[in-house]
C-alpha positions in Angstrom: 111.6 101.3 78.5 113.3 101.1 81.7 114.7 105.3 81.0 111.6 106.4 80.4 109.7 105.4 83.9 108.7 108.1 86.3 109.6 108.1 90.0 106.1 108.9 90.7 105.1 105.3 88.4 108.3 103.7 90.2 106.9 104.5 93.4 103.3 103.3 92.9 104.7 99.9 92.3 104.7 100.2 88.2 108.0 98.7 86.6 108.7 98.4 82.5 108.7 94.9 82.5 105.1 95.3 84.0 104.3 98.1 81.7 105.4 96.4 78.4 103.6 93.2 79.2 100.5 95.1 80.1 100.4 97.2 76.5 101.6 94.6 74.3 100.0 91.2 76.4 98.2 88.7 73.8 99.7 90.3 70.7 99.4 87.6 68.7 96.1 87.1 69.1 95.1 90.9 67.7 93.9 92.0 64.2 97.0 93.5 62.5 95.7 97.4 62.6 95.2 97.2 66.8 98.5 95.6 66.1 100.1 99.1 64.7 98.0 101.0 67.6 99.7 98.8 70.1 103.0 99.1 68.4 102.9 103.2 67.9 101.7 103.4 71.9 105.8 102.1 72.9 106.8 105.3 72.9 108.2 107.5 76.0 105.5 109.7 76.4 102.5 107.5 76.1 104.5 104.8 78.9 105.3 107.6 81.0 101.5 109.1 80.8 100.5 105.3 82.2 99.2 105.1 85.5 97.7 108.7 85.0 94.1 109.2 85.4 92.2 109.9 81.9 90.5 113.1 81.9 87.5 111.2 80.9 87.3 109.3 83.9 87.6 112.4 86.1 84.9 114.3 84.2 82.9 111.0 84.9 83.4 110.8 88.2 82.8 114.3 89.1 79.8 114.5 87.3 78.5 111.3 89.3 79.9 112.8 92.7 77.5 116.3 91.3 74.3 113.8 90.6 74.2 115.1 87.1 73.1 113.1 84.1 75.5 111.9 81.7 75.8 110.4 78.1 78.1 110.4 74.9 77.4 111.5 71.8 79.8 108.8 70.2 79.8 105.0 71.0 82.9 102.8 70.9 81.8 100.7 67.9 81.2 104.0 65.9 85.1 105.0 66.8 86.5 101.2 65.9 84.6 100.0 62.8 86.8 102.5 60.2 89.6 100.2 62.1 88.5 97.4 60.2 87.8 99.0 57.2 91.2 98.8 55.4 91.7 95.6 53.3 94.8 93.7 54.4 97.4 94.4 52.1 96.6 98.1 53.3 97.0 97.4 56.6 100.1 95.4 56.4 101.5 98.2 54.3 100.4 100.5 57.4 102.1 98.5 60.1 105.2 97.9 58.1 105.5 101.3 57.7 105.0 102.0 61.5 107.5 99.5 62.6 110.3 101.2 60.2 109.4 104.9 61.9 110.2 103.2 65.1 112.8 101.9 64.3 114.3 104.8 62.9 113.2 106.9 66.4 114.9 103.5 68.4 118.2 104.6 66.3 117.7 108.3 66.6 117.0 109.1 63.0 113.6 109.7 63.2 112.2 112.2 65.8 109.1 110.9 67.4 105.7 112.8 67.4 104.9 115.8 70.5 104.9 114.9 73.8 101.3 116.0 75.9 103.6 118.9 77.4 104.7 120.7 74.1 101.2 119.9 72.6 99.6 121.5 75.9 101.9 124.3 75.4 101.0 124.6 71.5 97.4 124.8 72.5 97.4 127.3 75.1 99.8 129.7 72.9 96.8 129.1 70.0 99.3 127.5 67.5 98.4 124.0 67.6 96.5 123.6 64.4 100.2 123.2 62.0 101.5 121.0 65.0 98.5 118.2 65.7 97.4 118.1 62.1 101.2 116.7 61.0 99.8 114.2 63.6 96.1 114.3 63.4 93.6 113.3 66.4 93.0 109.9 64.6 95.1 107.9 66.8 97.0 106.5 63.9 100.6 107.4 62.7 100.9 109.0 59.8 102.4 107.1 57.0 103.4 109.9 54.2 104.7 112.6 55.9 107.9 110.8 57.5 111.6 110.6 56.3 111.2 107.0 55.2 112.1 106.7 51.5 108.8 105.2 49.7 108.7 104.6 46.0 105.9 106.3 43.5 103.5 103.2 44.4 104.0 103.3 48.5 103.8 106.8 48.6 100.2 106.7 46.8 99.2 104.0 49.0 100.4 105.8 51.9 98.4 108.9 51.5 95.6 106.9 50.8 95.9 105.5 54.1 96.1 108.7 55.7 93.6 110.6 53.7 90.8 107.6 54.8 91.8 107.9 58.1 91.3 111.4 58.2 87.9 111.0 56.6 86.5 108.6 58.9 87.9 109.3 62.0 88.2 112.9 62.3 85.6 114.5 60.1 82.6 111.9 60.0 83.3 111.7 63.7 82.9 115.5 63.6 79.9 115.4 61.8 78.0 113.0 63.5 79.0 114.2 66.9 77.8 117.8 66.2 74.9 116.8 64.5 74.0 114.9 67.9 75.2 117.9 70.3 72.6 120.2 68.0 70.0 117.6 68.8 70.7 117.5 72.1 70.9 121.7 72.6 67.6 121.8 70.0 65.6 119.2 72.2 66.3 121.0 76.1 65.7 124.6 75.2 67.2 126.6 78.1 69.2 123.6 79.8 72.6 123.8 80.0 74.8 120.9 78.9 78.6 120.0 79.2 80.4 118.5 76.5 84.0 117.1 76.0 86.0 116.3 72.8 89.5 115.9 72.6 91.0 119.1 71.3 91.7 117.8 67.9 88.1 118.4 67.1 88.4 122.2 67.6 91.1 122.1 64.7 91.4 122.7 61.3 88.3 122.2 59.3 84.8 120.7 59.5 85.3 120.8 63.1 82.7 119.7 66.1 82.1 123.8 66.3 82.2 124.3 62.6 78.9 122.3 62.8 77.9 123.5 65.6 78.1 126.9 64.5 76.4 125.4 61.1 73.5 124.9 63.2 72.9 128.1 64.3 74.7 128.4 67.3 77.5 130.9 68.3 79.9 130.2 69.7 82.6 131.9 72.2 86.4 131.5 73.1 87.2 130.7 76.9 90.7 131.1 78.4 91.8 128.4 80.6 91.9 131.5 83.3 88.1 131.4 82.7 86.1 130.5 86.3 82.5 128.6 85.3 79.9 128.1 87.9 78.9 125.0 87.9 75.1 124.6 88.8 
């Protein structure tokens, strides 16, 4: 881990030792699935993006430091209970599967998933969806599109996995988000509001706008070289 540091972490006093302890403290005491998020998070881009301010937190802050209102239209129990909704073997299976990838990317026959600067790159060129859906938005690895070698059985079992991940955490999450931005928009006529989703929930299908749009709403394309007012 010690390679894949930043001067700029060096220099603000965060070390791998530090870092590694940090992300993987009290492991034994976790459920086996926030195991496999813990264990897919020990890769070079995710330990180099630590220290970095969340875009959250700055959209937070800057709408405190505006005096404007703010809220979600998801709660962290909402995101966390499909977590818990595999049944064990399924999640052993899962995190099995998760340590053999990394393994496989420790020994360099595996590559490991985009970095933020080529997916940055993929989103401002408007190529992203082939790219983030081989990886999703759902914060778990994919199990059945790697170069492990999984019998008839895993292989089932694997896209299973995958395909009830992408049920539950990117398209009901879709759903019930935009359903809540259209009640929101529906309710303050003539307000303006500011939302932000990760930009997996632009992609693919039965997106956040799909719904939005769904609702009656349309909907235009802004550049990043767009300049908003903000009021």
């Amino acid at each position: 881990m010690s390679s894949w540091m930043t001067a700029d972490q060096r220099g603000r006093g965060l070390y791998a030792d530090y870092l590694f302890h940090a992300i993987t403290g009290d492991w034994e005491r976790k459920r086996p699935i926030w195991v496999l998020l813990m264990v897919d998070s020990l890769t070079e881009g995710d330990v180099r993006a630590r220290g970095v301010p969340v875009l959250d937190l700055f959209l937070a802050q800057e709408a405190q430091r505006l005096a404007k209102r703010t809220g979600a239209v998801e709660q962290v129990h909402e995101q966390c209970l499909p977590l818990n909704g595999l049944n064990c073997s399924q999640v052993l299976f899962a995190l099995d599967q998760t340590l053999r990838q990394h393994e496989r990317i420790r020994r360099g026959a595996q590559r490991s998933g985009y970095g933020a600067d080529e997916l940055i790159r993929h989103y401002n060129c408007g190529d992203l969806d082939a790219v983030v859906f081989s990886r999703d938005t759902a914060q778990v690895p994919p199990l059945a599109n790697t170069s492990l070698r999984l019998s008839a059985r895993e292989l089932r079992l694997a896209r299973d996995i995958d395909r009830y991940f992408r049920h539950e955490l990117i398209y009901k999450r879709n759903h019930r988000m935009g359903d809540r931005v259209l009640r929101l928009l529906r309710a303050n006529p003539g307000q303006s509001f500011f939302f932000a989703f990760g930009a997996g929930h632009f992609l693919g299908n039965n997106t956040v706008l799909d719904f939005v749009r769904q609702g009656g709403f349309d909907i235009e394309h802004s550049t990043f070289t767009c300049n908003f007012e903000i009021f």
